[in-house]
VOGU-3710 file (C-alpha; in Angstrom, 3 decimals, decimal comma):
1> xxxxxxxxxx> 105,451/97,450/70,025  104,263/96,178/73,488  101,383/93,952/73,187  99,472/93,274/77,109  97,017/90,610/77,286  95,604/89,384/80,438  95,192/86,143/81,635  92,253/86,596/83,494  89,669/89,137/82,500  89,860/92,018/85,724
11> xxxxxxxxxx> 86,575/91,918/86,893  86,787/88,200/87,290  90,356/88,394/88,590  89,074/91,262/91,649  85,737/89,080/92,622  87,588/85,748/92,712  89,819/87,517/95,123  87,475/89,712/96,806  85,925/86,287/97,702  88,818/84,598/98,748
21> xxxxxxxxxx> 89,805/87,112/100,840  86,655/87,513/102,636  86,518/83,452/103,462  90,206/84,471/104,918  88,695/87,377/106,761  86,031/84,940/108,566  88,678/82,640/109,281  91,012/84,858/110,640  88,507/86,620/112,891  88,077/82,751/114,541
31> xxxxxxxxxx> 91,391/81,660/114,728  92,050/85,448/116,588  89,138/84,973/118,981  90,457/81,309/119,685  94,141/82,600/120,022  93,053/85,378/122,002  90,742/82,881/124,722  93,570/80,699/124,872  95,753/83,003/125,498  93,619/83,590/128,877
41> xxxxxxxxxx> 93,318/80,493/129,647  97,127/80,005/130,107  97,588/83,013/131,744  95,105/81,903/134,135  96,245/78,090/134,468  99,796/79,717/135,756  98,068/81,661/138,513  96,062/78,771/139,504  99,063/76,586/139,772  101,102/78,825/141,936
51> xxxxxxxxxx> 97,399/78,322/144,167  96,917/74,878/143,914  100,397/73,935/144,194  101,781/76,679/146,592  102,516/73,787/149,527  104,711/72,144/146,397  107,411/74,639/144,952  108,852/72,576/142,842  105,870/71,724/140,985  104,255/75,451/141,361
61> xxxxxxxxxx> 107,399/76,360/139,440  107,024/73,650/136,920  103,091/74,427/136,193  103,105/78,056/136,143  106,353/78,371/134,163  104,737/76,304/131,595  101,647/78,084/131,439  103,764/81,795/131,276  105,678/80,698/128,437  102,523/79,229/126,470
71> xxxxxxxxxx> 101,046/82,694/127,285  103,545/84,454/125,991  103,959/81,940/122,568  100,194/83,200/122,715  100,840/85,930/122,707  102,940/86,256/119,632  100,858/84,413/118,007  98,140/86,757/118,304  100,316/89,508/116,771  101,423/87,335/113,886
81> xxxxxxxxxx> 97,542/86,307/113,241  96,802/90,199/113,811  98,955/91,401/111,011  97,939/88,415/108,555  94,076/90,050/109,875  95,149/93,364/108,952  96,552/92,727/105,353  93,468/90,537/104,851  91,101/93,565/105,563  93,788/95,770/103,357
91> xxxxxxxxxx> 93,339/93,097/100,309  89,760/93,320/100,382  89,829/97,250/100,360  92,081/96,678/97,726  89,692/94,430/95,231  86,583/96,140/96,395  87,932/99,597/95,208  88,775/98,267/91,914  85,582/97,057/91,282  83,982/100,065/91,770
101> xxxxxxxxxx> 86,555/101,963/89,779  85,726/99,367/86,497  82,059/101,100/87,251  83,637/104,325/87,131  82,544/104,942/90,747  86,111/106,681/92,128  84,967/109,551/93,981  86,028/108,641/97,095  89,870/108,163/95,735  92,224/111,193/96,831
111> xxxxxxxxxx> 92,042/113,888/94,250  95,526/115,239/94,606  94,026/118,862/94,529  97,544/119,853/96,222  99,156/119,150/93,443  97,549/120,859/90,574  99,570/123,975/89,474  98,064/126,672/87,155  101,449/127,793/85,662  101,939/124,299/84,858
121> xxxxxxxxxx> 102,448/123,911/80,922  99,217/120,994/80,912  98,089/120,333/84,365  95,122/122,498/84,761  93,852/122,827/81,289  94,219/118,325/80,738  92,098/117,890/84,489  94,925/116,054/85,874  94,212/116,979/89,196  91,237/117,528/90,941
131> xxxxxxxxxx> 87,549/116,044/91,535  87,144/113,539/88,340  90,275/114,272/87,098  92,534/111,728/85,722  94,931/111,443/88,534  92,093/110,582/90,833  91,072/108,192/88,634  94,735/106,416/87,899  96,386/106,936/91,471  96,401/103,743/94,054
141> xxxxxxxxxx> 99,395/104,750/96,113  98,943/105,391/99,985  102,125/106,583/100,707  102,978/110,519/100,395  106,428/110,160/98,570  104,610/107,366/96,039  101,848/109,958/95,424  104,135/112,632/94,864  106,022/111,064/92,808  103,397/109,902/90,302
151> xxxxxxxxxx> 102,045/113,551/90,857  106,047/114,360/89,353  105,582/111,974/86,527  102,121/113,019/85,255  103,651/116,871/85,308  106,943/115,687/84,019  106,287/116,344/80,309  109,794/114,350/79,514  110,009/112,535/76,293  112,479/109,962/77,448
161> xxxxxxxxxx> 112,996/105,798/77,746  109,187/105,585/76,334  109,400/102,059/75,073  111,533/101,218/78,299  108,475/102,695/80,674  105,922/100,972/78,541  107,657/97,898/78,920  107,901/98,371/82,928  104,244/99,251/83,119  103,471/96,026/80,768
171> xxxxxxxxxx> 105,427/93,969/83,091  103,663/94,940/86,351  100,408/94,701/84,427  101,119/91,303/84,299  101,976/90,867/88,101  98,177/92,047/89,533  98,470/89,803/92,749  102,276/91,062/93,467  100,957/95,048/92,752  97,680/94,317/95,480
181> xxxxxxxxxx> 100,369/92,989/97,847  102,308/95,948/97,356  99,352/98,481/97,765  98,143/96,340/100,584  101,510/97,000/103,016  101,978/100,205/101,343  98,312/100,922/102,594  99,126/99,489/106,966  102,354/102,106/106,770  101,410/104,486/109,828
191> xxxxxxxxxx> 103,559/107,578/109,637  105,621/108,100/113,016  108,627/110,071/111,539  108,261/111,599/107,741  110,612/110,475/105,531  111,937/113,500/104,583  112,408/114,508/108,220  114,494/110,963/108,470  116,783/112,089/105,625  117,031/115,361/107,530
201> xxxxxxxxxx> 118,303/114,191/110,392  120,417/111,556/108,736  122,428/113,781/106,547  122,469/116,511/109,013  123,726/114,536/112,242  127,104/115,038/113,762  128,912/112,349/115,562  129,796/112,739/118,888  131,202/109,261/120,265  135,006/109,371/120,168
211> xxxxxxxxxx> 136,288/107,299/117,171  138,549/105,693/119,891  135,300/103,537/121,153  135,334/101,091/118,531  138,477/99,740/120,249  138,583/100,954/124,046  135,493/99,266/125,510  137,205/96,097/124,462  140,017/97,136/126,153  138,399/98,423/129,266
221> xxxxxxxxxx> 136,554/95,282/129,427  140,124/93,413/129,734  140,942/95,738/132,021  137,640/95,262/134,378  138,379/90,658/133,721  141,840/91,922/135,246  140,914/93,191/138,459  138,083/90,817/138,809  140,743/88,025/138,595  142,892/89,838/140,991
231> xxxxxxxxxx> 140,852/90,786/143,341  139,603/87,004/143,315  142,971/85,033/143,147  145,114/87,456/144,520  142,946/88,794/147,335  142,942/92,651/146,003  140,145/94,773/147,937  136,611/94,350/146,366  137,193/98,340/146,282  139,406/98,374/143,364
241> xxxxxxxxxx> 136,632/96,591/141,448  133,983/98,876/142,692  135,985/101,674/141,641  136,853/100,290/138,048  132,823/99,811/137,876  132,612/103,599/138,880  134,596/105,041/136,587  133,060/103,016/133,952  130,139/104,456/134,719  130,985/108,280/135,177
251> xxxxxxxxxx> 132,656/108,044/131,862  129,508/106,484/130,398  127,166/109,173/132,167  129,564/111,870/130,837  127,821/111,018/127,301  124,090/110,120/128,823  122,237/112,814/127,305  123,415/112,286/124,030  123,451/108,825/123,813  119,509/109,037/125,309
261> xxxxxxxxxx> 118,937/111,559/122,638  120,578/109,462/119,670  118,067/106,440/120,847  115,071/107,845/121,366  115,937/109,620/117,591  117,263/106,060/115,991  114,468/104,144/117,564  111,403/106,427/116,015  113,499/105,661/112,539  113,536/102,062/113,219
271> xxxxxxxxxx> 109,903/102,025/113,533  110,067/104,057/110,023  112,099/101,172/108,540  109,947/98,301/110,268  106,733/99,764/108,653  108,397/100,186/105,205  109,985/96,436/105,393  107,530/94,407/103,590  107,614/97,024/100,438  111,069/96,333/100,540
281> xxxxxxxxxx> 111,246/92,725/100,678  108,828/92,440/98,359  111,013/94,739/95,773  114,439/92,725/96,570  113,070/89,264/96,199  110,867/90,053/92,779  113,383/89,816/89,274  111,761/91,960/86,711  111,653/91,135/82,990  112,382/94,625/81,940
291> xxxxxxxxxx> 115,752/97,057/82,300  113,868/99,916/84,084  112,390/97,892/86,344  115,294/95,783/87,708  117,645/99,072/87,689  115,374/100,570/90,347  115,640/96,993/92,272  119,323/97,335/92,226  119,383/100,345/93,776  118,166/98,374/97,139
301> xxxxxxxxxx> 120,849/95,913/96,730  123,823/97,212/94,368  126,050/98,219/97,245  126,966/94,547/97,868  124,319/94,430/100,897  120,694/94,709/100,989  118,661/97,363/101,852  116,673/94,705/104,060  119,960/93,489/105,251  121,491/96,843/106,260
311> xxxxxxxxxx> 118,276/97,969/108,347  118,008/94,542/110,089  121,525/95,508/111,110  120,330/98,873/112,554  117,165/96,884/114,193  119,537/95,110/116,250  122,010/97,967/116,868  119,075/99,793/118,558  117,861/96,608/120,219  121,001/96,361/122,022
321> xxxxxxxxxx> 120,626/100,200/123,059  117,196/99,290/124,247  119,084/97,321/127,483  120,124/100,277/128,595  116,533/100,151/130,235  117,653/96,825/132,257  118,659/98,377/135,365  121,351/95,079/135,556  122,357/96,090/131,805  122,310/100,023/132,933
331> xxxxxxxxxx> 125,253/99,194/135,828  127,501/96,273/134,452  127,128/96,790/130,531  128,561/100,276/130,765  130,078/99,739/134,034  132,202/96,709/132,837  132,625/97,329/129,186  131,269/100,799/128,549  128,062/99,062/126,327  125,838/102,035/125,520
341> xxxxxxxxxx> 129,261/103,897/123,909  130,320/100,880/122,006  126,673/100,747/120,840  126,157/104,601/119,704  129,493/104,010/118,303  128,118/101,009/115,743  124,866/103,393/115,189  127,035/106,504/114,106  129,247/104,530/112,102  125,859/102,721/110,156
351> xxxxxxxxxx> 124,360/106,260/110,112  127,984/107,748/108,384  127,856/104,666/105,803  124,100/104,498/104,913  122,430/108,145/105,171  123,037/108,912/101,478  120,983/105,042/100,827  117,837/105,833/102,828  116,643/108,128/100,897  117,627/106,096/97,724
361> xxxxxxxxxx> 115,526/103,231/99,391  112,663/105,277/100,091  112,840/106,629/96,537  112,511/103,477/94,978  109,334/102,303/97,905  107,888/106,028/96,169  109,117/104,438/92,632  107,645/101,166/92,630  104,244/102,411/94,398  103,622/105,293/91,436
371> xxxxxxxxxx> 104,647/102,426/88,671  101,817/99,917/90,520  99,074/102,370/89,996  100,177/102,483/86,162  100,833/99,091/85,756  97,101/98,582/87,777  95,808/100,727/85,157  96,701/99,011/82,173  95,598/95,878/83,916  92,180/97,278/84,265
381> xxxxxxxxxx> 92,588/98,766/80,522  93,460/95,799/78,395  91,127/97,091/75,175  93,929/100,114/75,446  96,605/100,515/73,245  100,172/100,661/74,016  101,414/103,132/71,255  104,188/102,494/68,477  107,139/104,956/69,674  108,798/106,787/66,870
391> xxxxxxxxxx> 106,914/104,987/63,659  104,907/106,625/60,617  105,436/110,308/59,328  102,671/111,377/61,666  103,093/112,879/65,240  100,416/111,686/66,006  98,229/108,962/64,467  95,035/107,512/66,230  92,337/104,956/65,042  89,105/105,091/67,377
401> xxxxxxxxxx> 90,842/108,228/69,976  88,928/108,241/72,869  88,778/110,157/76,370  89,825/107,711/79,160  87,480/109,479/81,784  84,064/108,926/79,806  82,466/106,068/80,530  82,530/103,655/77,370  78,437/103,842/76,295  78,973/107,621/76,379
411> xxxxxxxxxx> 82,165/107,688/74,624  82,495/108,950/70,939  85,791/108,480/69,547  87,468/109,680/66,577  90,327/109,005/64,233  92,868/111,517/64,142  96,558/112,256/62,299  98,585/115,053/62,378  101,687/115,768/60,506  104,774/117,010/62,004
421> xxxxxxxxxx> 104,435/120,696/60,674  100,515/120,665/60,749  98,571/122,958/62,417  94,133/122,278/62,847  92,069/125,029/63,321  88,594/123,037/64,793  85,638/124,916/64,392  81,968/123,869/65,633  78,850/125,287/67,853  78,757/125,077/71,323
431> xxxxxxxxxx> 78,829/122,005/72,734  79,680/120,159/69,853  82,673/118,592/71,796  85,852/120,900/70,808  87,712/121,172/74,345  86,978/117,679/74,863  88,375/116,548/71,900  91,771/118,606/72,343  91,912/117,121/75,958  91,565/113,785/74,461
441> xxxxxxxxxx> 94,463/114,456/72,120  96,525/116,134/75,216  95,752/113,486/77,531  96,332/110,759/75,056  99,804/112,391/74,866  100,352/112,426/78,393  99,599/108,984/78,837  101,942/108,045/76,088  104,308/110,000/77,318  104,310/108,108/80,883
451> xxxxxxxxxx> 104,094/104,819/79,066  100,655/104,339/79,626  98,502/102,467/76,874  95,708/104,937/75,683  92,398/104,814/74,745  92,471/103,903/71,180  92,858/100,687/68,816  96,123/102,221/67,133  98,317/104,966/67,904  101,604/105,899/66,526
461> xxxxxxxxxx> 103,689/108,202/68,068  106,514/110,758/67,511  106,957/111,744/71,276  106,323/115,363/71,816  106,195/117,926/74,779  103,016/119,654/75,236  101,710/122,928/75,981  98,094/124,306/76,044  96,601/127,243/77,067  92,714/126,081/77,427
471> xxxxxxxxxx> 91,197/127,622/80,740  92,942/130,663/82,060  91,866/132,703/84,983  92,429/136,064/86,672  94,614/136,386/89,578  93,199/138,602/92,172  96,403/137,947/94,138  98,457/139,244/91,634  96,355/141,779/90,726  96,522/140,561/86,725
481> xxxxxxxxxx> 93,246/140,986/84,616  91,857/137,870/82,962  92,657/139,231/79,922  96,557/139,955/81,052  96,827/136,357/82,722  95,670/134,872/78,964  98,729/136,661/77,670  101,311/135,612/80,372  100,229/132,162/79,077  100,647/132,784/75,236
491> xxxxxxxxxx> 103,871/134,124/75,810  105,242/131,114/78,298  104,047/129,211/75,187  106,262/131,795/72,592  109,342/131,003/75,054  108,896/127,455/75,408  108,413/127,101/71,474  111,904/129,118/70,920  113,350/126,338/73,604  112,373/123,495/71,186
501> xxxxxxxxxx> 109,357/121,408/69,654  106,313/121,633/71,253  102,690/119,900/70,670  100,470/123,216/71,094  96,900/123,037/72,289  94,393/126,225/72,042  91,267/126,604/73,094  89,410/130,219/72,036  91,940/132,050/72,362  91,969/135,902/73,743
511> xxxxxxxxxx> 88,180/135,805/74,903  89,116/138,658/77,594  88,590/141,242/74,586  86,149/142,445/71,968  85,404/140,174/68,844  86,883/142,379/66,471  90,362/142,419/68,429  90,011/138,935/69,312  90,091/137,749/65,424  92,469/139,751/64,604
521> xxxxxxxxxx> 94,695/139,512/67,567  94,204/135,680/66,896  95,487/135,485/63,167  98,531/137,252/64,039  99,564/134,649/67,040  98,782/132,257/65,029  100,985/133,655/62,754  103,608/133,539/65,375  103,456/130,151/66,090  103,277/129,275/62,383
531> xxxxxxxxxx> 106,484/130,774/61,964  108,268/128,627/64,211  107,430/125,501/62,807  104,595/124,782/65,889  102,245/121,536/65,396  98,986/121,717/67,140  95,111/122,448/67,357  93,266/125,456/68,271  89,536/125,118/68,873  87,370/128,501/67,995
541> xxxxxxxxxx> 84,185/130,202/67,440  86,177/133,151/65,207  85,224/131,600/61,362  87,508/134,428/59,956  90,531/132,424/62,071  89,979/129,741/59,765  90,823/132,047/56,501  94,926/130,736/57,904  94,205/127,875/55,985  94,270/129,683/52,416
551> xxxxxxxxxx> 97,642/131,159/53,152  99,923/128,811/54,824  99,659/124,906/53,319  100,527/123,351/56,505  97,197/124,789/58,666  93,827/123,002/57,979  90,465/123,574/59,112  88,158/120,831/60,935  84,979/121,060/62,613  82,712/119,363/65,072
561> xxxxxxxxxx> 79,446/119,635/63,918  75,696/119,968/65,326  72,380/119,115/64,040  69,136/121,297/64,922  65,938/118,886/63,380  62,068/118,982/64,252  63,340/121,711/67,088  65,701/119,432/68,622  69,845/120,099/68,444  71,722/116,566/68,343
571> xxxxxxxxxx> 75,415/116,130/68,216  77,543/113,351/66,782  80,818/114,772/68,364  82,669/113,622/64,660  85,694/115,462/64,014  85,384/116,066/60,388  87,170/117,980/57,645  85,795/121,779/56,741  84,858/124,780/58,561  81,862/124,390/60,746
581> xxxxxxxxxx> 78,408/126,737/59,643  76,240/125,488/62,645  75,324/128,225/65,475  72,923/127,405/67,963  73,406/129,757/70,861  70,387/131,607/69,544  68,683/128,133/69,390  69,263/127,451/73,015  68,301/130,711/74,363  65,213/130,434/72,860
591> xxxxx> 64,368/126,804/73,705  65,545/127,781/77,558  62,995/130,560/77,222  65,968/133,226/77,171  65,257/135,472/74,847
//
């Protein structure tokens, strides 16, 4: 069982570094305005020497050479205190948004609308996606491949390497100042070029430099030293060296386009791979405790060179290519030694030996980013429970189940165990908390399912797929009824039960027909399901639904009650055992003057 407890208590933890951060930010802001004044200054003391001193060349050249070259340390300096600025400001987005998340403030996070999908077997129904929904409330990434793939995970409904994800999640909760690092670069990443379109072009490109360059420039450069020589020592014409510069040239020129193409193309990447760097230092230099963790890590450097290592390699490939832009460069590189082949030649050959890696790299950037929003979540969720995988006779046993998108003063939990051929029927009035309950149960296995600690003080756990079939709508595109999209659904959840063992989750079934139809239409699915084995809860209004229980030993009835007193209705949102006997829809319309 994994047991997380943190060493500093997370609201303390984000306003000790929300304040350190913000004494860097005031410091940085001087040191930049100093830097930057400075930097003036020498740019001005080098033009005032080449004045003062213009009847002295020696010394002009001494003064204002001095002052260039502090201007342009300056310079640099102002960049490298500009992008310790910008993580700065990054950090304290990063510590201010957690704070208000621990207040449950987290509209303004992305919703990841995009990604909710009504055929989905959970996703709609659960509120994964969407305004207040659970993704919104778990996501931190910033990158689109990280948020898609921890959009992937929550919709993954997989059942594998539980203990090994809880353990990876556990790990990085323990690492809060290495996960705000992460989120910080991950948050400065400017898209120039998509990833995907990178891979695109990587996998797709076709060589076009002659495998014959990785030698002849070499040669051609002997050649070129030869004639030099000759023409020197042996008093050749100054032609014949002109002429070997030519041809060097025309042969060059012959590939221009191409080669102009194949930098501006590399160079857009580069920037790409510059922006993504510090996510991937930080991965490469970090040993995890845990197997899933570190098998992700070696995916960056298993190949016997860094992922770091190999795109510092294509930095300085497509440095060299920048000299092209040297007009000197332009006419004796590729006139003497053919440079800007020799040089697309390198590029091709690092493009034939690494485009199948990029997009591993990238995948792990988008792995690591989804697994720092988990592990940032059980951080902030320490009173959670990481459950006991595979333990008990139960599928699913919880002490104190609650729903991890209620605030805590508002939150009624419950304790709940199922057996692994049970099947609840949950009766109660309206209101009395019946959908929210089965969403706690669904979401709770969700969250398990990922890893994720959930919102009770015990679970065990037989891991389980899920299915539900809680809020279905019509389809005006389609043209299907309401009534005729509820049906699609129950019979996705027929197939998927003949596939293999599914958790089931119903809520009022069949409510696009009359009542009569509805019960009985009901008892005979339910029938269904019974007879293959399904575990599972189904909420209703239909009492006569819960006659199942007298005729199969395996289906029992619950209810969540309500309490009308002194003209008041009250609920205690207590799952307890029984069939409910509480209506109060005639109640309400009357005290809403209704009726």
């Amino acid at each position: 069982m994994v047991i997380f407890e943190p060493m500093q208590e997370p609201s303390s933890f984000y306003a000790e570094s929300l304040k350190r951060y913000i004494r860097n930010y005031g410091n940085l802001k001087k040191r930049l305005r100093i830097v930057s004044f400075s930097r003036l200054l020498a740019f001005l003391f080098a033009l005032l020497c080449i004045y003062f001193f213009r009847n002295n060349l020696p010394l002009a050249l001494v003064f204002s050479i001095t002052g260039m070259a502090l201007f342009l340390f300056l310079v640099r300096h102002y960049e490298d205190v500009k992008t310790k600025f910008r993580f700065v400001v990054a950090m304290i987005k990063v510590n201010e948004t957690e704070l208000r998340v621990l207040r449950h403030q987290f509209d303004d996070l992305p919703e990841g609308k995009n990604y909710d999908d009504a055929q989905h077997a959970y996703c709609q129904d659960l509120d994964l996606f969407g305004a207040g929904s659970f993704f919104q409330y778990l996501n931190r990434t910033h990158l689109f491949e990280g948020s898609a793939f921890l959009a992937k995970m929550l919709k993954d409904n997989g059942i594998e390497r539980i203990i090994d994800k809880q353990e990876a999640i556990a790990t990085l909760a323990k690492k809060p100042e290495w996960s705000q690092h992460f989120r910080a670069h991950a948050s400065l990443v400017q898209y120039e070029t998509k990833i995907s379109e990178v891979v695109a072009w990587l996998e797709a490109y076709k060589p076009f430099v002659p495998k014959t360059m990785r030698v002849f420039p070499w040669v051609f450069l002997i050649g070129f030293v030869t004639v030099a020589v000759s023409t020197y020592f042996l008093q050749w014409s100054l032609v014949y060296v002109l002429l070997w510069l030519l041809s060097g040239l025309t042969f060059t020129g012959g590939y221009f386009a191409r080669i102009r193409q194949l930098a501006l193309k590399a160079d857009r990447i580069k920037a790409t791979f510059k922006q993504h760097s510090e996510l991937l230092d930080l991965v490469e230099n970090t040993v995890f405790e845990t197997s899933l963790l570190e098998e992700e890590r070696h995916r960056l450097i298993g190949r016997g060179i860094k992922a770091s290592k190999a795109i510092g390699q294509f930095s300085r490939l497509l440095n060299t290519m920048d000299y092209n832009n040297n007009i000197f460069f332009a006419i004796f590189g590729n006139g003497c030694f053919l440079g800007a082949l020799l040089t697309a030649y390198h590029i091709e050959a690092w493009i034939k030996a690494h485009k199948s890696d990029v997009e591993v790299w990238f995948g792990v950037i988008a792995f690591f980013e989804a697994y720092t929003s988990l592990g940032n979540f059980a951080y902030n969720h320490s009173n959670y429970t990481y459950p006991e995988i595979g333990k008990g006779n139960n599928v699913l046993d919880c002490t104190q189940l609650g729903h991890p998108l209620i605030p805590e003063a508002k939150n009624i939990k419950n304790d709940f165990a199922i057996g692994p051929s049970d099947f609840f029927i949950i009766t109660g009035s309206n209101m009395a908390g019946k959908s929210t309950f089965l969403r706690s149960v669904g979401l709770c296995m969700v969250m398990a399912n990922l890893g994720l600690p959930v919102h009770a003080d015990r679970c065990v756990y037989q891991p389980h797929r899920l299915v539900t079939s809680m809020r279905t709508v019509d389809s005006l595109q389609k043209g299907d009824s309401y009534f005729l999209s509820e049906l699609k659904r129950l019979q996705m959840i027929v197939q998927l039960l003949e596939s293999g063992p599914y958790f089931v989750l119903l809520d009022e079934i069949l409510k696009g027909t009359n009542s009569t139809d509805k019960a009985v239409g009901s008892k005979k699915f339910l029938a269904r399901l019974l007879r293959t084995k399904a575990i599972g809860l189904i909420a209703t209004h239909d009492l006569s639904l819960c006659e199942t229980a007298e005729d199969y030993p395996t289906v029992f009835n619950y209810h969540l009650d309500a309490t009308i007193a002194d003209g008041e209705l009250s609920f205690d949102y207590l799952l307890k055992k029984g069939v409910s006997r509480t209506m109060n829809a005639s109640f309400l319309l009357e005290k809403m003057d209704l009726i």
